[in-house]
C-alpha positions as CSV (number, residue, x, y, z in Angstrom):
1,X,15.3,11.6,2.4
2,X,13.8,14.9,2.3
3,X,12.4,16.7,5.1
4,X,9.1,17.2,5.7
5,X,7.5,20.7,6.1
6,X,5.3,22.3,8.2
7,X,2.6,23.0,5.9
8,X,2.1,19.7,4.6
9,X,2.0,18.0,8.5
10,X,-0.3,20.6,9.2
11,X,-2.4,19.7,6.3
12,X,-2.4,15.9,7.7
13,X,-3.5,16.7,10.9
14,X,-6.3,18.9,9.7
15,X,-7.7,15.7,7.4
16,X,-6.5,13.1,10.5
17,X,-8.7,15.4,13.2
18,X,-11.7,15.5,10.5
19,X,-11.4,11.8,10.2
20,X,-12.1,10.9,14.1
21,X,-14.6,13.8,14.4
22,X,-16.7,11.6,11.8
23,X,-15.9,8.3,13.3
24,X,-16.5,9.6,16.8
25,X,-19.7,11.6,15.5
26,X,-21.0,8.1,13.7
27,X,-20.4,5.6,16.5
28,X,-22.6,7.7,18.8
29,X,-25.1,8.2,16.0
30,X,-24.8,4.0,15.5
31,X,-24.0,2.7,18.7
32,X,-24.9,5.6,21.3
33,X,-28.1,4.2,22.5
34,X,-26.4,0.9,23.8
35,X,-26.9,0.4,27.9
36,X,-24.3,1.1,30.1
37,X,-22.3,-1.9,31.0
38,X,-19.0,-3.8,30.9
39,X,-18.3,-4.0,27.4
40,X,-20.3,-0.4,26.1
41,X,-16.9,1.7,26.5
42,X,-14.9,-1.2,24.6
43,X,-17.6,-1.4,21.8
44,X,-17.9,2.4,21.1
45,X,-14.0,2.7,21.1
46,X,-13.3,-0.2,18.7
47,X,-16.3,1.2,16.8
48,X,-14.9,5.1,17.0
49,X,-11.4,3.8,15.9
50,X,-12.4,1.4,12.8
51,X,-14.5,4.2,11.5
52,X,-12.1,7.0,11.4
53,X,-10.0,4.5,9.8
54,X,-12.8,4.4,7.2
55,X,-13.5,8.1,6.7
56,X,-9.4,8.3,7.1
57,X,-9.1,6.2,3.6
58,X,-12.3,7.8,2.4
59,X,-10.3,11.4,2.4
60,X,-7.1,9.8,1.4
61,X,-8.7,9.0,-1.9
62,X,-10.7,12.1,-2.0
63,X,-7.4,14.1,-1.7
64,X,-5.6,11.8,-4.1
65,X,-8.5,12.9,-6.8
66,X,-8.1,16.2,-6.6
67,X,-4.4,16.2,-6.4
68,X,-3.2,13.0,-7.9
69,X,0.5,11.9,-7.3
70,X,1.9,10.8,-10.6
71,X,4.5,8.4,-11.5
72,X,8.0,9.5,-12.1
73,X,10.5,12.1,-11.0
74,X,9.8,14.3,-7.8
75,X,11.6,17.2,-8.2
76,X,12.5,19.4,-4.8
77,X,10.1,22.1,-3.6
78,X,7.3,21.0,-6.6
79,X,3.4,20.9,-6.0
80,X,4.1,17.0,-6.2
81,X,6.5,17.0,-3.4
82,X,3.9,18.1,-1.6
83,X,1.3,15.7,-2.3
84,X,3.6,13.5,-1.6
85,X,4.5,14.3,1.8
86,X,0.9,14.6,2.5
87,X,0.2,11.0,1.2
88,X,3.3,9.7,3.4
89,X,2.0,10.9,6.5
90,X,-1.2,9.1,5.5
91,X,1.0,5.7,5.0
92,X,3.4,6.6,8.3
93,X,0.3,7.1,10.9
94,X,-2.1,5.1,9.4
95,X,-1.6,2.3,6.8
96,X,2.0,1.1,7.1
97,X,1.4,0.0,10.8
98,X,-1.7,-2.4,9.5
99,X,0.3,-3.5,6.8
100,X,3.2,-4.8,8.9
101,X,1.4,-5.8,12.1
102,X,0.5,-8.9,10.6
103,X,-2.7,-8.9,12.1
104,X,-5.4,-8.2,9.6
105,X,-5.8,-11.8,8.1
106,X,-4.8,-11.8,4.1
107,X,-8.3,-11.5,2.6
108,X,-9.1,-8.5,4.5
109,X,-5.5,-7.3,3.4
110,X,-6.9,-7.4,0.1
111,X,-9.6,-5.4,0.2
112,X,-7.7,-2.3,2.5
113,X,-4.6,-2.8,-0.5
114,X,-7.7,-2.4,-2.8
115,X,-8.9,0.7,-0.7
116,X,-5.5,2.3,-0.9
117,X,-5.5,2.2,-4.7
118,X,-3.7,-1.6,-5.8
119,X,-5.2,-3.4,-8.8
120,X,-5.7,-6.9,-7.9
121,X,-7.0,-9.1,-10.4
122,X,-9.4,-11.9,-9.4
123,X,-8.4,-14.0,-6.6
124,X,-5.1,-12.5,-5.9
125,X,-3.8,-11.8,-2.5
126,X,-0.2,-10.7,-0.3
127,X,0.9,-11.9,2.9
128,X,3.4,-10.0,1.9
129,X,3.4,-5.8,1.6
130,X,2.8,-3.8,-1.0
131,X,4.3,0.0,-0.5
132,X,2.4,2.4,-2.5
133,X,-0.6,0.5,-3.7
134,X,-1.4,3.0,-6.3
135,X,1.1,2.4,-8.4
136,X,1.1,-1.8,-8.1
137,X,-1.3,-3.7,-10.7
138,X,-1.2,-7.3,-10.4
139,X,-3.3,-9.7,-12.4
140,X,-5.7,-12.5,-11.4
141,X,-4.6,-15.9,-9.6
142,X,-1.7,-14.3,-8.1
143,X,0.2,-14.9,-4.9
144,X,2.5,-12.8,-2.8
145,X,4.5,-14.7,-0.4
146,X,4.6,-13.7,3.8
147,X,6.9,-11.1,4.2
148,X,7.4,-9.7,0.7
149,X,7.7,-6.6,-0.6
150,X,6.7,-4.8,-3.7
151,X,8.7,-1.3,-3.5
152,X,7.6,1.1,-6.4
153,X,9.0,4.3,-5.0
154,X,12.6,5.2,-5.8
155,X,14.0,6.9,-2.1
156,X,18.0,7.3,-3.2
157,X,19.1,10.3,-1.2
158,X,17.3,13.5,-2.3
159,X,16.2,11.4,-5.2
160,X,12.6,10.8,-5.3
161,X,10.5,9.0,-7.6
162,X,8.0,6.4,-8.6
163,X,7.7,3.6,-10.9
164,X,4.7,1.2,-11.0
165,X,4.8,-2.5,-11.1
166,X,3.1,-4.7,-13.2
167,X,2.4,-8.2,-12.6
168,X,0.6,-10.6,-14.9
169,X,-1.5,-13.7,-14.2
170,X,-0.8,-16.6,-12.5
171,X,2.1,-15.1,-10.6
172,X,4.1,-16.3,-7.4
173,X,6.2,-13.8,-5.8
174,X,8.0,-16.2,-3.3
175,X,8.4,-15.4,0.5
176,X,10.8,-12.6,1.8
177,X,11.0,-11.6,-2.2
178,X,11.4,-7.6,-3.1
179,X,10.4,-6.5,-6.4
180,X,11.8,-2.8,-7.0
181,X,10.2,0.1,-9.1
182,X,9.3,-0.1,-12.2
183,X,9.6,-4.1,-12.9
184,X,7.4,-5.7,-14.9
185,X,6.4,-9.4,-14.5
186,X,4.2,-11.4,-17.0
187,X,2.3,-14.0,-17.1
188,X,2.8,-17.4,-15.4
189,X,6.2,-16.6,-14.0
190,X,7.6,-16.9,-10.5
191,X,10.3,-14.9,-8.4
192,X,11.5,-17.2,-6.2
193,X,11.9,-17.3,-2.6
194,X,14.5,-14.1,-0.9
195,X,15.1,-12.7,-4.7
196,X,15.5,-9.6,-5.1
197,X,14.2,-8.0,-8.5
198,X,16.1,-4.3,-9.6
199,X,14.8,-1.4,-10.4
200,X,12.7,-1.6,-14.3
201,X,13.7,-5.4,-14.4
202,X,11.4,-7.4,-17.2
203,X,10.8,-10.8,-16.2
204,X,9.0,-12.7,-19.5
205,X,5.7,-15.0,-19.1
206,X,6.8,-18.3,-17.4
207,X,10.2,-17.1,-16.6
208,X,11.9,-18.2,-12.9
209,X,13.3,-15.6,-11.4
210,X,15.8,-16.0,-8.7
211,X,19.2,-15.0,-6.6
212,X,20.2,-11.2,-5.4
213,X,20.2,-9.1,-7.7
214,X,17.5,-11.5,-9.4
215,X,18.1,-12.9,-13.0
216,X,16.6,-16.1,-15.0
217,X,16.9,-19.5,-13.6
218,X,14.9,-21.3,-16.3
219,X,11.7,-21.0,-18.0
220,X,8.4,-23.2,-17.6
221,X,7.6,-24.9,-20.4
């Protein structure tokens, strides 16, 4: 894994300490009129902390469009390597803790994956977690199972990359299941329950998936 530099944590708490100046700045200008009492200080702070969370995301993208990450090879010491470790501060503070707390109940889940850049088809949601949502696109009618995980970057000692995953329609990706970088998965088909898909796997429309390392069980008729 490779370090990361000054200059780009410095970077991240410049855009983290702009974040909760907004949210503080908006729950005053929202809630600041509210009478003192027993639950005032609990109501600002929840407020202050959900919208920094908001303006947080809202700059992640922001940054994101002006210097987009893109898919593949990383290579040392590169402008992208620093985006990158600009964008993983954003997921190490901030997102990955929501994603594997558990707590925000699945629809909601949805629309932050949604927020951080997945494209989620039509009544498709994850109990399980999806790292990197910006480079996962999964279809409509789609289901991934509790404790799941879709993995599109490639972290192999210095190595460092990253591959999106596709997913069709009508999917299940079974509980405790991990799908790798750059796999592809089409319509109708399931991985099973504790499979583990490799790296650029293909998995055809109603193919079964299952085992570690993953291959074909049988396929739906």
């Amino acid at each position: 894994m490779r370090k990361i530099k000054v200059r780009e944590t410095l970077v991240f708490v410049a855009f983290l300490s702009f974040a909760f100046v907004l949210g503080i700045g908006t729950t005053q200008i929202i809630f600041g009129w509210l009478p003192s009492g027993d639950f005032r200080g609990l109501v600002l702070l929840m407020s202050a902390i959900l919208a920094s969370y908001l303006y947080a995301i809202l700059i992640y993208r922001i940054f994101l469009a002006w210097f987009p990450l893109k898919q593949g090879e990383i290579e040392a010491g590169s402008r992208q390597e620093f985006i990158y470790h600009v964008y993983l501060l954003f997921y190490l503070i901030l997102f990955y803790p929501i994603m594997r707390s558990g707590f925000v109940p699945v629809p909601l889940m949805r629309l932050v994956y949604q927020a951080l850049g997945a494209r989620l088809g039509p009544n498709t949601y994850s109990s399980g977690i999806i790292l990197d949502p910006k480079f996962v696109e999964i279809g409509s009618n789609c289901i991934v199972g509790q404790f799941a995980l879709l993995v599109p970057h490639i972290i192999e000692g210095a190595r460092l990359a990253h591959y999106p995953i596709r997913i069709g329609d009508n999917v299940t990706i079974g509980a405790h299941a991990v799908v790798l970088s750059g796999v592809t998965i089409g319509d109708n088909a399931i991985v099973a329950t504790g499979a583990v898909v490799k790296k650029g796997t293909r998995i055809g429309p109603g193919e079964v998936w299952g085992g570690v390392p993953a291959g074909l069980m049988h396929r739906q008729e």
